[in-house]
PABA-515612 format. One record per residue (C-alpha): x, y, z; residue in three letters. Coordinates in steps of 0.25 Angstrom, whole numbers, plus 2048, in hexadecimal, padded with zeros to 3 digits. Layout:
N
XYZALA ...
//
This chain:
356
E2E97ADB0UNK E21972DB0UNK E1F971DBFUNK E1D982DC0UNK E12983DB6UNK E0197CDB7UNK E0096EDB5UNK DF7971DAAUNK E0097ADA1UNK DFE979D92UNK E0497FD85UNK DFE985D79UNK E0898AD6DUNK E03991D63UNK E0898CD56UNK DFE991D4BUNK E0599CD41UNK E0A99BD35UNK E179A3D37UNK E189ADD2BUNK E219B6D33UNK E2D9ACD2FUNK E2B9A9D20UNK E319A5D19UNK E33999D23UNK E2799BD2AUNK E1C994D21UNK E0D98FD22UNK E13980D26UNK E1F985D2FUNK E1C992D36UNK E2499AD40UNK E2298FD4CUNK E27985D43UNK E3598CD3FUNK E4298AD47UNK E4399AD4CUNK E48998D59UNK E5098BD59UNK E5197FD4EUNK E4397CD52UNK E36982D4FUNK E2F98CD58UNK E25982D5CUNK E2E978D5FUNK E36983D69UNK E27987D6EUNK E24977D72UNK E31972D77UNK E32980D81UNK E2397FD86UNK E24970D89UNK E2C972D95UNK E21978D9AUNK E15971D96UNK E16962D91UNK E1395FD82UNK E06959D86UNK E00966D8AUNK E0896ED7DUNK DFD971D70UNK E02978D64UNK DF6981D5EUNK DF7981D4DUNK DF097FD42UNK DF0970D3AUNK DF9974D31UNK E04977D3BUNK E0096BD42UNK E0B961D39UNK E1896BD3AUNK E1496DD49UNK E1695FD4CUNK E2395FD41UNK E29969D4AUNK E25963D58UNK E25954D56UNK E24951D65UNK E16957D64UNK E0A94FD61UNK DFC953D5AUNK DF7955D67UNK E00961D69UNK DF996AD5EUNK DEB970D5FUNK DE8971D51UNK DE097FD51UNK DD597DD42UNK DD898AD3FUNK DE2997D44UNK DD99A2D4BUNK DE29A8D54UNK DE89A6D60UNK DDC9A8D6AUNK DD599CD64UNK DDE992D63UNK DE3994D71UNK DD5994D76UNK DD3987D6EUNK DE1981D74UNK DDC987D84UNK DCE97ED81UNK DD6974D7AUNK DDF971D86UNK DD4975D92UNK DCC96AD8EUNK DD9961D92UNK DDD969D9DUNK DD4973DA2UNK DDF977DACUNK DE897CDA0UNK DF2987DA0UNK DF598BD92UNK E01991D8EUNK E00997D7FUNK E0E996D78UNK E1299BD69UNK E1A990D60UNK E2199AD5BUNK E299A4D68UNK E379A3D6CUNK E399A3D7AUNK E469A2D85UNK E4999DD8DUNK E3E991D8DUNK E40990D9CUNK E3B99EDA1UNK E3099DD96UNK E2B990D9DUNK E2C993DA9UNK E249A2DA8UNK E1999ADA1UNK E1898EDACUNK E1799BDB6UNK E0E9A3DAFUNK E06997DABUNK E04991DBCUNK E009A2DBBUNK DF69A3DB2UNK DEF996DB8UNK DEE99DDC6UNK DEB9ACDC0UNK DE29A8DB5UNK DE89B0DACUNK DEB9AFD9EUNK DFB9B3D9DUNK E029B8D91UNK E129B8D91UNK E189C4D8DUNK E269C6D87UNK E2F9D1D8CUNK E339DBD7EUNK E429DCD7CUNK E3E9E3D6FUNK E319EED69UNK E2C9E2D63UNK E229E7D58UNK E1C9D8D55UNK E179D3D62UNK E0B9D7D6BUNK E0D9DCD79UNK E089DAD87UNK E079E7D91UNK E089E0D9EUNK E009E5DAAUNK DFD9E3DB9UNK E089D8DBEUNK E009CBDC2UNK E0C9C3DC8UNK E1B9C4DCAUNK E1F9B6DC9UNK E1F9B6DBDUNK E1B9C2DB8UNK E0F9C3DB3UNK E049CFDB0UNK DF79D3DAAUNK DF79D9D9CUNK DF29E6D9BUNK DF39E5D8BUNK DF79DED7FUNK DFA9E5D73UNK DFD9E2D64UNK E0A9E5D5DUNK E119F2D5FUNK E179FCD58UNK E269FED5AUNK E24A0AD64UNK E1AA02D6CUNK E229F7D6DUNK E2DA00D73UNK E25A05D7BUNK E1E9F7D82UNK E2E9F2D83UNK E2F9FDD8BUNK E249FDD92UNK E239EED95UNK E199E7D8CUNK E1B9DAD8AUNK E1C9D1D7BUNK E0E9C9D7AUNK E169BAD7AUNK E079B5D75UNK E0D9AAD81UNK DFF9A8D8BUNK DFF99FD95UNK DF099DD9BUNK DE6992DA2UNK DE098ED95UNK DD298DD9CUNK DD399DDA0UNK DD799FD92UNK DCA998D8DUNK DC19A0D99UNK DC99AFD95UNK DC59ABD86UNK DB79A8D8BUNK DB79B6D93UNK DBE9BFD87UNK DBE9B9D7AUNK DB19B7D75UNK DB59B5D67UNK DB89A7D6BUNK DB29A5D76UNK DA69A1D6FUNK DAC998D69UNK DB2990D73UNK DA5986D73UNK DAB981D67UNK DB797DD6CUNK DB0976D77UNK DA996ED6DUNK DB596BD66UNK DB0973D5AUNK DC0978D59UNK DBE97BD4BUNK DB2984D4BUNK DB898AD57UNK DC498FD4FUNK DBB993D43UNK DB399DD4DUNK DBD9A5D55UNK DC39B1D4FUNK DD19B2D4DUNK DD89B6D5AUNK DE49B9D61UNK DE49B3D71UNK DEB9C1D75UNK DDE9CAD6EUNK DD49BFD70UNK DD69BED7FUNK DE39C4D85UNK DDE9D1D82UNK DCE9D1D89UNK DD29C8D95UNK DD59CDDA2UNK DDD9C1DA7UNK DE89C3D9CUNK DF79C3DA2UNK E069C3D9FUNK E129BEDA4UNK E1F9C4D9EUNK E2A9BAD95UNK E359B5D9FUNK E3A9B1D91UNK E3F9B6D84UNK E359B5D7BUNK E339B6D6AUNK E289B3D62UNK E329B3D54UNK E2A9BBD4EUNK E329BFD41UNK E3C9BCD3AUNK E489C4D40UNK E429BED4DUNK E4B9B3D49UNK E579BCD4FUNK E519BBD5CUNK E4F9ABD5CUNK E5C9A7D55UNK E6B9A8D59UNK E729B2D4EUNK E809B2D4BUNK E8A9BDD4EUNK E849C6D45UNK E769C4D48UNK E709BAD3DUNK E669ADD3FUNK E6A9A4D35UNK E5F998D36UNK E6198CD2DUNK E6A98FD20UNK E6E99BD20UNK E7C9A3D20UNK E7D9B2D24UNK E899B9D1EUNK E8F9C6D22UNK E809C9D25UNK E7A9CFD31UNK E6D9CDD3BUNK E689C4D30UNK E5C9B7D32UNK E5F9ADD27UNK E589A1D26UNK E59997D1DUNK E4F988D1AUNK E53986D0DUNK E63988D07UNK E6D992D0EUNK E6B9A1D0EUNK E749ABD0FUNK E759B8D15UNK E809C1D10UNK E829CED15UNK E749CDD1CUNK E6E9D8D25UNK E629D6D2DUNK E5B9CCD25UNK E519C0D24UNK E559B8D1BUNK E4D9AAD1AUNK E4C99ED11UNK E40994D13UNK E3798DD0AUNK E3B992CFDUNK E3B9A1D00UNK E489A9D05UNK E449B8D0CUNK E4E9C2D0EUNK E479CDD19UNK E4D9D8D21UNK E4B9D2D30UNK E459E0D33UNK E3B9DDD29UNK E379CFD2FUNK E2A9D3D36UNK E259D7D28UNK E259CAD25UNK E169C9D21UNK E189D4D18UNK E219CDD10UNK E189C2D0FUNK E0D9CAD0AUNK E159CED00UNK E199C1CF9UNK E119B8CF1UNK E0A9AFCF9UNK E119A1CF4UNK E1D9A6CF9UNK E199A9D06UNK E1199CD07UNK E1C991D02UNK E1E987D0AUNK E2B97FD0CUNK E2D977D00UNK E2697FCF6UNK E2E987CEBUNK 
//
């Protein structure tokens, strides 16, 4: 695998949020990235093992905040400190992977950069390698900045989308981007499954030296800043840029933007009933994870960290035990998630495991 892509191939995984989307498992100290979602390991666990048969560990840095920085290491003890940068405080994603380009330049200047999330599923490992080790020796000889796009099986409301344009290359498959564009509604999502658009993975793979020269050309915001970086004034750096997305900070002006449609099934487990999609159901269709039973019940996610729970005569539910708290939630109901949160008193919502 490694002999098809540059010598000089790094990886950058996203690993910041805090994960609400799955309380009430999903907590301040243990968010999304760090459950067991797809397999008995965490996300970022699956994210690490799959991209290191591509890139060596050496070359791997995991992007958080300090207070992710212990449960990170928990999760991945064959890492070292020397595997995180430590961002000083969250701003978004332009500036933390403009800090993480600068960060491995310095060491590397010939750097190709591929940006990961800790928390997608993806399969089979093997075409996912191998399209980014391609793409990758691409983007190198292009100068491009690639994005990889998912093919939609469904009218997905909850991701952003990419509309390809003129084809670039055939082997593999790559284009320009003639647009992205935010969350649909349910008839425009229709309609781009229709019409060929492509799920915006957030899955980039670039020279990290182009990355900081587009930044330079189009995103002034932080541009100005970069002087602090150079003189490793990180902290100021991060106090001074605005809050920014990579996708509106840069994708979106610069003219060298590209994308290579997924070779691979991919999911970003955005929700609760995205659990269906990650886990192996029984005859009837329920996920059961941890101790939990599902009874004559139908379509049901039951998971269960503390005690059994029980699912009699269930129907399309979620029914979760964690940290002190048990939900019961229609699964169609699972992307309001943050509404039911708003509605509860804030030490509910913010228990951590232990408390009661």
């Amino acid at each position: 695998m490694r002999s098809s892509a540059p010598d000089s191939l790094w990886a950058v995984i996203l690993a910041g949020g805090v994960g609400s989307r799955f309380w009430p498992v999903s907590r301040p100290s243990r968010p999304k990235q760090l459950l067991p979602l797809a397999s008995k390991q965490a996300l970022i666990a699956d994210t690490v093992n799959r991209i290191t048969d591509l890139v060596p560990l050496a070359r791997v840095r995991i992007l958080a905040g300090e207070s992710l920085a212990a449960p990170l290491l928990n999760a991945l003890p064959h890492l070292s400190r020397d595997n995180l940068f430590i961002e000083p405080q969250a701003r978004g994603t332009a500036p933390v992977l403009v800090w993480a380009a600068f960060q491995i330049t310095r060491t590397d200047p010939d750097a190709i950069m591929i940006s990961l999330h800790a928390d997608h599923v993806i399969e089979p490992a093997s075409a996912f390698l191998s399209l980014l080790a391609e793409v990758a020796q691409l983007s190198k000889v292009e100068r491009r900045l690639f994005t990889i796009g998912a093919r939609p099986n469904r009218p997905e409301t909850g991701y952003g989308y990419i509309k390809p344009g003129v084809s670039i290359t055939d082997t593999p498959a790559t284009f320009a981007v003639d647009g992205f564009i935010e969350k649909p509604d349910r008839e425009t999502a229709e309609r781009y499954l229709r019409e060929g658009y492509l799920w915006n993975t957030g899955i980039f793979v670039w020279p990290a030296a182009l990355l900081l020269e587009e930044i330079e050309r189009h995103t002034p915001e932080i541009a100005a800043l970069l002087p602090l970086l150079a003189e490793g004034r990180t902290s100021e750096f991060f106090a001074g840029v605005p809050q920014l997305t990579i996708d509106v900070g840069l994708l979106e002006r610069s003219p060298r933007v590209a994308v290579a449609p997924a070779t691979f099934d991919w999911d970003d487990v955005g929700a609760w009933d995205a659990v269906a999609r990650t886990r192996d159901a029984d005859a009837r269709g329920n996920v059961v994870v941890g101790a939990g039973h599902a009874v004559d019940s139908d379509n049901c996610i039951v998971w269960g960290e503390e005690g059994d729970v029980v699912v009699f005569g269930g129907q399309d539910l979620v029914v979760v035990r964690s940290g002190g708290v048990t939900m019961v939630m229609p699964r169609s109901r699972a992307a309001e998630l943050k509404t039911l949160l708003a509605a509860l008193p804030p030490d509910v919502v913010a228990r951590e495991e232990g408390d009661r």
